[in-house]
Structure formats: C-alpha cells, structure tokens
C-alpha positions in Angstrom: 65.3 45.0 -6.3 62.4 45.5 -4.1 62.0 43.5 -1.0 58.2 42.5 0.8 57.7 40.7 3.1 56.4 37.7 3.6 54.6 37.3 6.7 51.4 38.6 8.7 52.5 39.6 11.9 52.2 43.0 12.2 55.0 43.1 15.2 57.7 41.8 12.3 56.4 44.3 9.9 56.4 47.3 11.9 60.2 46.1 12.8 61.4 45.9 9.9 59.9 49.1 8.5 61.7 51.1 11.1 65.3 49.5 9.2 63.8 51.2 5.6 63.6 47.6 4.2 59.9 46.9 3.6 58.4 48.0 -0.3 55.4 46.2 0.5 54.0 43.1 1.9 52.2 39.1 1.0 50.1 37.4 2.6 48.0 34.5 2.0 45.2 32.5 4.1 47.9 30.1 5.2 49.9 33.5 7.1 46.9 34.6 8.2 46.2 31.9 10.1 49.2 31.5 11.5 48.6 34.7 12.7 45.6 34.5 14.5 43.9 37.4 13.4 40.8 38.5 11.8 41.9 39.1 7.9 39.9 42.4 7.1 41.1 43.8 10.3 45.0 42.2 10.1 45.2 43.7 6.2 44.2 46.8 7.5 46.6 47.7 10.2 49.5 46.5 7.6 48.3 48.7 5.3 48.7 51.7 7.5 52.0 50.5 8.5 53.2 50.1 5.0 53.3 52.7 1.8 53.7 50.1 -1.1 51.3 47.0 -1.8 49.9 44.6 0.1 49.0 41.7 -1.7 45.4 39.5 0.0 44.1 36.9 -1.3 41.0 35.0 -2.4 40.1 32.1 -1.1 36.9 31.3 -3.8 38.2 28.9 -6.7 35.5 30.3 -8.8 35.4 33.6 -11.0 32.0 35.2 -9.5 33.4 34.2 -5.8 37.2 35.6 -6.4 35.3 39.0 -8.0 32.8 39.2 -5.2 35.9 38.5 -2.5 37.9 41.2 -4.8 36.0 44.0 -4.4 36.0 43.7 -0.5 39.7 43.1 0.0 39.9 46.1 -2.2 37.6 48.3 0.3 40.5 47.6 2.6 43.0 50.4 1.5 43.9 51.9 -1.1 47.2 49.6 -1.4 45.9 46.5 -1.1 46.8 44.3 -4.6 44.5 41.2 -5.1 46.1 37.6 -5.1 44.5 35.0 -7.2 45.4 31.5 -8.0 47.3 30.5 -11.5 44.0 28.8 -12.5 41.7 29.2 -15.2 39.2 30.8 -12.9 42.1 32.8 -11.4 43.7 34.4 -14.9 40.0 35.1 -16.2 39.6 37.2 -12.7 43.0 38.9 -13.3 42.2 40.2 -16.9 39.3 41.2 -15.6 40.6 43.3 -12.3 43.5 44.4 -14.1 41.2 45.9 -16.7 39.3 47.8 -13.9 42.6 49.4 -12.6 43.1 46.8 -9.4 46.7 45.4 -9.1 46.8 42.0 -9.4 49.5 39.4 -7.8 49.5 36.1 -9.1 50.4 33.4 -7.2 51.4 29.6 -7.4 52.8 30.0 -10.4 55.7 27.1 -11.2 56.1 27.0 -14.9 57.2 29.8 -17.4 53.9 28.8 -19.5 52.0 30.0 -16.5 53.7 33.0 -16.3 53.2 34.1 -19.6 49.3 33.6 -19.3 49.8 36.2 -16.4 51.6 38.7 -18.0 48.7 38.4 -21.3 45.9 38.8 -18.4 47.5 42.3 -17.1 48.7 41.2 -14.0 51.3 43.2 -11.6 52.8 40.8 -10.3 53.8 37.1 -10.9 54.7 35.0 -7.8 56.9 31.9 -9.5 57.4 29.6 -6.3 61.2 29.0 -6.1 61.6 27.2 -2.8 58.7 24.6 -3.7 59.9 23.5 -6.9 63.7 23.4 -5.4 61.8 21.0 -2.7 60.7 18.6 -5.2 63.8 18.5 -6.8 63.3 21.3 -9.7 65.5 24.0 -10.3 63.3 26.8 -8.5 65.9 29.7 -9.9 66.1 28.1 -13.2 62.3 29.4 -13.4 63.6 32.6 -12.3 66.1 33.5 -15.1 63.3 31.9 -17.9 60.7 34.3 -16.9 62.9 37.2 -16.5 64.0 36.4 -19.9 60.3 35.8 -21.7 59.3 38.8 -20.2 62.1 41.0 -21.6 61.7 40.3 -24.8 57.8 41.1 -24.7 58.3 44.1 -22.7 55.7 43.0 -20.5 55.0 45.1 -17.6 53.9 42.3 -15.3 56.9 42.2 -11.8 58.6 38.8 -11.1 57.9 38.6 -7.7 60.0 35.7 -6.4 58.4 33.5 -3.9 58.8 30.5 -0.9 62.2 31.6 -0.5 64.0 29.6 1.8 67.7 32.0 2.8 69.6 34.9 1.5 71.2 33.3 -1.8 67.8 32.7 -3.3 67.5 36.4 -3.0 71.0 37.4 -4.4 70.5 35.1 -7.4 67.2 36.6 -7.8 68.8 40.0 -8.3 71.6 39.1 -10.4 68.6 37.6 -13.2 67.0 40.9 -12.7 63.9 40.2 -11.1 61.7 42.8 -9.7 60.9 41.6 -6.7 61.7 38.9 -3.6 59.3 38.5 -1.0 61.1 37.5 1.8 60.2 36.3 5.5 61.8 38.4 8.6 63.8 35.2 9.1 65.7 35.1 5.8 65.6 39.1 5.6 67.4 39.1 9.3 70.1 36.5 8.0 71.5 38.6 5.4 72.7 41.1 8.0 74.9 38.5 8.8 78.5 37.7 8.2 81.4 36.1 10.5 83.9 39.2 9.1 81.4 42.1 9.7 81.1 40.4 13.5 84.8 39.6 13.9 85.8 43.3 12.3 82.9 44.8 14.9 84.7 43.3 17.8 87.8 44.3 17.1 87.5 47.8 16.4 85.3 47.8 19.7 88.2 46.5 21.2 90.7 48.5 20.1 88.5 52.1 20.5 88.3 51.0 24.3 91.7 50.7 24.8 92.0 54.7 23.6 90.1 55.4 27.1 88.2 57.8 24.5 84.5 58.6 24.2 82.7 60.0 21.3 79.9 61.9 23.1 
C-alpha cells in the first residue's frame, strides 16, 4: 500500500519525508486554505519536496473552466495529478485529460456506481470518501471492499485511493481489501507509530541497559 498525505503544510510534509513514508501527496482548496498560502506557489514547493504525485484541484464546476484550470496546475511540475469532482462536468474532463496523458485523481466519490464511471473515464486514481459516509452512518469501508472488488474483475487500472480517513484502523482495513492507496493526515500517520507494548518494552530495555553501566559508543 502506498501512503500520501493528506495535508498542505509543507513543514508536515518535509517531516514526514525524512521517515521514508510519503508516496505522494492531496490537497484540495479546503487544505489550502487552511494553509494560508498562495496555491501555485504552495503546489510547487511540495512538489520539489516530494517524488510521487501531487494531486491539485479544480475549483471550476464546468468542463471549459476545470480544462482551462488543468492545464495550469499542470505547468506546476511535472508530478502534479489533476483532481476533479465526481460530476458530469468532472468525468467528461477526466476522459478527456486522461486521454492527453495527465493523471487524473478523482475525488468525492461515495458510491461504487461512481467509481466505475471513473475507472471508464481513464482516471488514476479514485478517492471513495470513507470517513464521510461512516459520519452519516454508511459503512465507509464497505465502499472500500466493493470497489476493490469491481475493479478486479475489470482489470481496470484506475488506484483506490482511500479518503477522509479518520485513525489507523481505517488504513489497516484498507490494506487488507487491497486497495492501492490511503491518503492519510500527519495526525493519523503519527498514531500508528503508536502502541502501549512498544513504549512499555522501550522503557524497560532502557532501564535495564543502564543498569549494565555500559555504553555503546
């Protein structure tokens, strides 16, 4: 499984680069935002930082205004993969990308139906929303396993990129179904360092190696 993440703050990427986690990186106006930063210029500097893809995305609804906002996200770097709505307007502008070579990501996608209207349109990457649906009371990995399993049989090439996840077991159950991809923010990627053994098993060998009077170096 490969692991993005999902945040725009360059600081938490560039951390968690250095640990050899990061495959690539989302966004999304809302991140951006939150960030503060100008988008061309934020996309850019995670770009550098990171090797795999970097998914930006549109903020037109219509397919002129997603192609025109395309092609100048694409400018950006070489790695940068277009994110477009799971609309009609969106899938249209993912054939057509696709088609041209540009990666495509697409996002708010909650239904299986959707997904499959992604994979026809070429796109890289499918972003089913598990958190959300789990929100309103909709079984957000049950999504998960149905994709997964539509997609195998078609051999589509299209990544289930498995979004709005909310802590660590969202991303185990992601791999056990076998999808792709979980993009992840630094908060939930952080958590899954953790246990109460690895900490209690830490301290005591700590413990114990002191009271040897040794030293390694």
């Amino acid at each position: 499984m490969k692991f993005f993440v999902d945040t725009a703050d360059v600081a938490e990427i560039r951390a968690l680069t250095a640990l050899g986690l990061v495959d690539g990186v989302t966004t999304n106006p809302s991140l951006i935002a939150k960030s503060g930063r100008d988008m061309s210029e934020a996309i850019k500097e995670i770009c550098d930082l990171v090797d795999g893809p970097v998914s930006a995305e549109v903020t037109a609804t219509d397919f002129d205004g997603m192609m025109a906002e395309a092609a100048k996200l694409s400018a950006i770097a070489a790695n940068v993969t277009i994110k477009v709505p799971m609309t009609e307007a969106g899938i249209q502008a993912c054939k057509a990308l696709s088609y041209d070579g540009t990666s495509v990501n697409v996002t708010l996608c909650f239904s299986s139906a959707q997904a499959i209207l992604a994979a026809k349109a070429g796109a890289a990457f499918i972003s089913p929303f598990v958190g959300r649906l789990d929100d309103i009371g909709q079984d957000g990995m049950g999504l998960i396993e149905e994709i997964c399993e539509i997609y195998s049989n078609y051999d589509f090439d299209t990544e289930v990129l498995v979004a709005s996840v909310r802590h660590p077991m969202h991303v185990v159950d992601a791999a056990r179904m076998g999808a792709d991809v979980a993009t992840v923010p630094p908060s939930v990627l952080r958590q899954m360092f953790k246990h109460p053994l690895t900490d209690k098993g830490l301290q005591a060998f700590l413990e114990d190696w002191k009271k040897t009077g040794q030293s390694i170096l």
